[in-house]
N, C-alpha and C positions, 0 to 999 in steps of 0.2 A: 165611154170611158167612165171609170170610176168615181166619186168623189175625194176630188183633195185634200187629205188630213189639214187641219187647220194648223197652223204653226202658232207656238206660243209667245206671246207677249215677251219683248226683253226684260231681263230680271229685275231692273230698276223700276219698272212700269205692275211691277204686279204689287198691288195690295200689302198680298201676304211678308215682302220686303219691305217694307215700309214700319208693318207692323213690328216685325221683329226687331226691325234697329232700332224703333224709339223705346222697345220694353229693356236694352241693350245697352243705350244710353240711360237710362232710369237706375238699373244697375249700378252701373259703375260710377256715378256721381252721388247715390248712396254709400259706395262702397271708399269712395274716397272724402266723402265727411265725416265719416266714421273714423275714419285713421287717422282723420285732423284733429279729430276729438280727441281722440286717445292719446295721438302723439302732444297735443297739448297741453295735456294733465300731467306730463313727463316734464315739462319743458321748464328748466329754472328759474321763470319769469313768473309763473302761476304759483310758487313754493314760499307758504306764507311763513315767514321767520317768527320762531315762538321764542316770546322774550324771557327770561328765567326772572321766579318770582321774586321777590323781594326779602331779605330773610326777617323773621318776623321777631321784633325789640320780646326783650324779655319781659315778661310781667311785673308790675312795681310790686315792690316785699313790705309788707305790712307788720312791723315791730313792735313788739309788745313795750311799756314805758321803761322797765328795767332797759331791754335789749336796746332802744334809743338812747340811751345815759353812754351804756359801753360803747357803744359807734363811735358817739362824740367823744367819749376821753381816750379811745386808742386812735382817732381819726379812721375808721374803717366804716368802707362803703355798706349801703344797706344788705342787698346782697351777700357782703362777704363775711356780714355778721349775724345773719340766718344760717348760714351754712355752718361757720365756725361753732353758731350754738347746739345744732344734732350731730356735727362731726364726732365720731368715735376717733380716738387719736392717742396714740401712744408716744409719749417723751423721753427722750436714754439723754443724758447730758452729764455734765459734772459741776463745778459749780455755780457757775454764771447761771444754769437752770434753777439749783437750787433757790437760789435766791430772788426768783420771779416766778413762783410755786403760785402765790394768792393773783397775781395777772394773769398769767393761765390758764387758771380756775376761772376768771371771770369770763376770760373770753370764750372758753372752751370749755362749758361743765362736763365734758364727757372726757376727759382726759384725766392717764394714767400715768404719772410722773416717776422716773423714775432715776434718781439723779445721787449725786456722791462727789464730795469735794477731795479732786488731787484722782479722778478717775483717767486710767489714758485710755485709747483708742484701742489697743488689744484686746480688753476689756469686751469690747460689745458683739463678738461672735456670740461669745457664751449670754451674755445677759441677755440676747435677742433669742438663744433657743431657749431656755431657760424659760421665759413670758412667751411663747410660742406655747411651751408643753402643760402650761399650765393656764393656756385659752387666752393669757391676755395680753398678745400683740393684736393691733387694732388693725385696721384696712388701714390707719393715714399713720408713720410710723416718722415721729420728728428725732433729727440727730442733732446734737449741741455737743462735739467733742473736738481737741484740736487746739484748744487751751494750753493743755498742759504738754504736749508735745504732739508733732507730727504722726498719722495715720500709714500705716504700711499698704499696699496694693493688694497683697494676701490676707490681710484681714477684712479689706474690705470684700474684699472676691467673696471669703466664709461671711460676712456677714450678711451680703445681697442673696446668698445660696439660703440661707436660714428664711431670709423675707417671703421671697420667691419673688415670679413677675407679675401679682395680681396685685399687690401691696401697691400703696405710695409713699416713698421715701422721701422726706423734705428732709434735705441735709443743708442746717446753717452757716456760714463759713466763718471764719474768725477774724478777730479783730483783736490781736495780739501786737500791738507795736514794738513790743519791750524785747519780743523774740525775734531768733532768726529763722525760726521755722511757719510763720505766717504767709511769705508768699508758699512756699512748698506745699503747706497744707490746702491753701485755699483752690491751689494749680490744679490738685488731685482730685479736689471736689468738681471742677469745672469738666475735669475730662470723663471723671465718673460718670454725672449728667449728662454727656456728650454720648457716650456709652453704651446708654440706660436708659431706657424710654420713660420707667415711673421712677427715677430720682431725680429730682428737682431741686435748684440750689434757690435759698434765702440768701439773698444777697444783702447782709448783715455788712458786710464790711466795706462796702460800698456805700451804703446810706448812711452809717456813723462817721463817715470822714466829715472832720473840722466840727464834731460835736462834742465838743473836751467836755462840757456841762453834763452830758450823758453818762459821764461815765466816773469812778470811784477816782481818790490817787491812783489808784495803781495800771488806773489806763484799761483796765478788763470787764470787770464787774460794773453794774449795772445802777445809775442812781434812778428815783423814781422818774422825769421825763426819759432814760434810757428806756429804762425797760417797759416802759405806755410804745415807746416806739419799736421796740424792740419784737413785743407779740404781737402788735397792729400792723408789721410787715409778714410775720407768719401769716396772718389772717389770710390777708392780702393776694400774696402768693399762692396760699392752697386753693383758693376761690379763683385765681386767673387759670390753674395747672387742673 
């Protein structure tokens, strides 16, 4: 008789299985730290919160001794009387402006005055193209009108049109008790600003209340503590706006 083929080892008993399932497990236990990694760099537990910086104080302004004198007599921050002094700045008013020409000047050498007693409010379409076409409306363009009567909605429309929207408009409001057109006026200016991204109200008639001493007989015009207070809130304002 022949010899009988040997028969093979059961499959658990050979080597070559053994070998293979531990290379099998080696595998898949890399293959599943890997994805632990991964999925743990996902995980919102590892997500390190970045805190927003701090915003950074402005630099202290260092004022020449002139420029400290006017801080102190119009009571305006240092800041806002650096600014005041290179502001280019156009003034349209009637008379209350006139008559605080030399305060001003002091706080604002770069301003162009341009002012007329018993002027009304019609008036400043034209006088704004007018110093438009002949170069000298400024970037900061101050209004002082409203005195002598109430402002129309259509003139102002033509006058924000003349400025354009790069301009800044500081419109003052008044301080007329003797009329009946002081809340009207001052109503229009509130909603203009409301309106208007670069017109910006002086609120002139809110800081004179109960300051009778600020002010002439006749309740409008300006004595000298009015009008130190008077452009040291213009200041003010252009520097906050």
């Amino acid at each position: 008789m022949g010899e009988h083929t040997k028969q093979k080892p059961p499959l658990m008993r050979r080597p070559s299985f053994w070998i293979g399932a531990i290379i099998l497990v080696v595998l898949i236990g890399a293959a599943t730290v890997g994805r632990g990694t991964i999925s743990g760099r996902l995980t919102p537990h590892t997500t390190k919160t970045v805190k927003p910086k701090p915003k950074s104080k402005p630099k202290p302004v260092k004022l020449t001794p002139y420029e400290k004198k006017v801080a102190a007599k119009y009571q305006i921050p240092a800041q806002a009387t650096a600014l005041a002094h290179v502001a280019p700045v156009t003034a349209i008013g009637d008379s209350v402006m006139v008559d605080i020409i030399p305060e001003l000047k002091q706080v604002f050498p770069r301003v162009h005055v341009n002012g007329q007693v018993g002027r009304q409010f019609y008036e400043l379409p034209g006088i704004a193209r007018t110093l438009k076409a002949q170069g000298s409306l400024a970037q900061n363009v101050v209004v002082n009108l409203g005195t002598n009567g109430p402002p129309e909605k259509a003139d102002v429309a033509k006058f924000l049109k003349v400025v354009g929207p790069k301009r800044q408009v500081y419109w003052i409001n008044t301080h007329v008790p003797t009329q009946k057109w002081e809340h009207q006026t001052n109503t229009l200016i509130d909603r203009t600003a409301k309106d208007n991204d670069n017109v910006h109200v002086v609120d002139w008639h809110t800081l004179s209340k109960g300051h009778t001493k600020w002010f002439a007989p006749d309740h409008i015009h300006l004595e000298e503590a009015g009008a130190n207070a008077y452009v040291g809130l213009l200041a003010k304002t252009m520097a906050e706006d």
